[in-house]
N, C-alpha and C positions, 0 to 999 in steps of 0.2 A: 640391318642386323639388330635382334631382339635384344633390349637392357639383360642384366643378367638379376638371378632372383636379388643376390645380395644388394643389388643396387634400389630393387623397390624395397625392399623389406627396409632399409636405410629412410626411404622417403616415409612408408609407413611409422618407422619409429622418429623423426624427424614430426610428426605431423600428432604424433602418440605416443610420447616419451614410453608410459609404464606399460606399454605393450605386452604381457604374456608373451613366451617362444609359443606354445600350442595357438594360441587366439592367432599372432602371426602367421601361422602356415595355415590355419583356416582361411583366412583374410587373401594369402598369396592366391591361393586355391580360385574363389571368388576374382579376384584380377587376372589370372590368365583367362577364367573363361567368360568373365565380362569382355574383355579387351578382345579375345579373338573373336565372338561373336560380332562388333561392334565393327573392328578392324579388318578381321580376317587374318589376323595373324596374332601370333604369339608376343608376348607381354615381352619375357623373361625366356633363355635359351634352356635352364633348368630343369630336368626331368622332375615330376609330381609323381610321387608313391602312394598307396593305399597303406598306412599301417593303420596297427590296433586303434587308435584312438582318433581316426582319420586321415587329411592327406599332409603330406610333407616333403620339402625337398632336401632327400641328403645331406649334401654338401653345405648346405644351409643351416642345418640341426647342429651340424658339427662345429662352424663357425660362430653361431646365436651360444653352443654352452661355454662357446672358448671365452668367447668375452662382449663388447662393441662392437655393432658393425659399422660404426664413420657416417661419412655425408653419403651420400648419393650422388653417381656421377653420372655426368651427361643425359640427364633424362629430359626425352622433349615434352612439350605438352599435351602430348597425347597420354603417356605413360603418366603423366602427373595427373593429369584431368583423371584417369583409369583410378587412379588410387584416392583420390578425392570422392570418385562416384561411390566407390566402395566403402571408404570409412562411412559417407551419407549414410547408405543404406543398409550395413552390415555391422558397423563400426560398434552400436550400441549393445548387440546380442552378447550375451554371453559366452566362454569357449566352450561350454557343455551345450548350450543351443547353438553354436555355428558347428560342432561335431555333428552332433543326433542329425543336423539339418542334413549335411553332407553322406555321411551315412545313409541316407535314404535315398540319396540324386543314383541315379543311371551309373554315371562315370565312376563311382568312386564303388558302388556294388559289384560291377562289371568286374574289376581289377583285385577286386576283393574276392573273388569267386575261386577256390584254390588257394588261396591263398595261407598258409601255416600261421600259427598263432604268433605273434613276435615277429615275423617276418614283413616283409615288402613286396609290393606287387603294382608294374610299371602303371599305372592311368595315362592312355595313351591322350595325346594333345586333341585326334581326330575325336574321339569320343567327349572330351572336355566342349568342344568346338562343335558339334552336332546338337547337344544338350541345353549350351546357352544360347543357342541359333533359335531352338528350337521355340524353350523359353521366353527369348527376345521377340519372338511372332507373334508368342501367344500374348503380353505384354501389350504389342501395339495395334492389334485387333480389337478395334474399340464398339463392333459391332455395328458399323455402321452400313449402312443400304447403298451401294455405288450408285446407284440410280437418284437417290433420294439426294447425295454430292454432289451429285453432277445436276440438278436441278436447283440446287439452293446454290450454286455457284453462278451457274448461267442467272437467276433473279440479281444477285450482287453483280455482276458485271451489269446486268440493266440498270441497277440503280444508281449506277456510276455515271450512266449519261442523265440521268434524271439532274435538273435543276436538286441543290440540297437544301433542306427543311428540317427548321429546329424539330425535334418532339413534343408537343405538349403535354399537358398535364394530361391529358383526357387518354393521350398516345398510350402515356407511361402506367395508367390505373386498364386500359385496356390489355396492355400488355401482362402484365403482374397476374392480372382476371384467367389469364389466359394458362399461365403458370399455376396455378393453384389446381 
C-alpha cells in the first residue's frame, strides 16, 4: 500500500524545514513519477492536479495552509531513498524553475488541456509513469555499442586468468598517450 502524500511531504519538510507549500508540491510531483518509474508503483495514494501554477495534491494544499504536517510515518526506504533522490536533484531549483519545468513535461500539459482558469484537472498516475519511464531510458542510454560490451567483457574475463602485473610507468604514460 502506497505512503500517503502527507506522510512524504512530512519527510520532505523534515529533511527542509523552510520548504515553500508551491516548491513542496512541485517536489511531490517529481517523487511520484521518479518512484513509479523506478518502482513501478506509486509513491503516495494522492491524486496530483494540474492547476494554474502547476501540479498539486488537494487534500494536501488544504492541510500545508492549515498548519504542520508532523513526522512522517512508516516510510520504508524505498520512499525515503525517493525523496532523498529528489531533494539531490531538484531540491536546489527554484519554485518558479520547478513550475515552468513542469509545465512543459507531457503529464501536466496533458491534464492541462481543457482545463478553466482557477480550476483543476486530474494528471493521471498512467501518464506521470509513461513520462519518467520514458525519461529514465533516455537517462540510462549511455550510447554505448552492445557489441563493443560484449567484447571488452569477454578481454576482462581473459585477463582474470592471466597471471596479474603491476603497470608500469611506461604502461601508465602509454596509456594517458592514448587518451589525449
Amino acid at each position: 500500500m502506497p505512503a500517503s502524500a502527507h506522510d512524504i511531504a512530512a519527510a520532505f519538510r523534515e529533511r527542509q524545514p523552510q520548504l515553500g507549500a508551491r516548491k513542496l508540491q512541485a517536489l511531490l510531483y517529481y517523487a511520484q513519477g521518479h518512484h513509479l518509474a523506478f518502482f513501478g508503483r506509486p509513491l503516495f495514494g494522492d491524486a496530483i492536479c494540474a492547476w494554474d501554477s502547476g501540479p498539486g495534491v488537494d487534500a494536501l494544499w488544504d492541510e500545508e495552509t492549515g498548519g504542520a504536517l508532523g513526522e512522517p510515518a512508516g516510510l520504508g526506504e524505498a520512499e525515503l531513498n525517493t525523496v532523498g533522490y529528489v531533494l539531490s536533484r531538484y531540491g536546489k531549483l527554484s519554485t518558479q524553475e520547478l513550475e515552468d519545468r513542469i509545465q512543459a513535461e507531457a503529464p501536466w500539459r496533458r491534464a492541462d488541456t481543457g482545463r478553466a482558469p482557477g480550476g483543476s484537472a486530474l494528471i493521471e498516475v498512467e501518464w506521470i509513469r509513461a513520462f519518467f519511464a520514458a525519461q529514465a531510458a533516455k537517462e540510462d542510454d549511455l550510447g554505448l555499442d552492445p557489441a563493443e560490451v560484449k567484447n571488452m567483457l569477454q578481454a576482462a574475463t581473459r585477463r582474470t586468468d592471466e597471471p596479474r602485473r603491476t603497470d608500469s610507468l611506461e604502461d601508465i604514460r602509454a596509456w594517458l598517450a592514448a587518451r589525449a
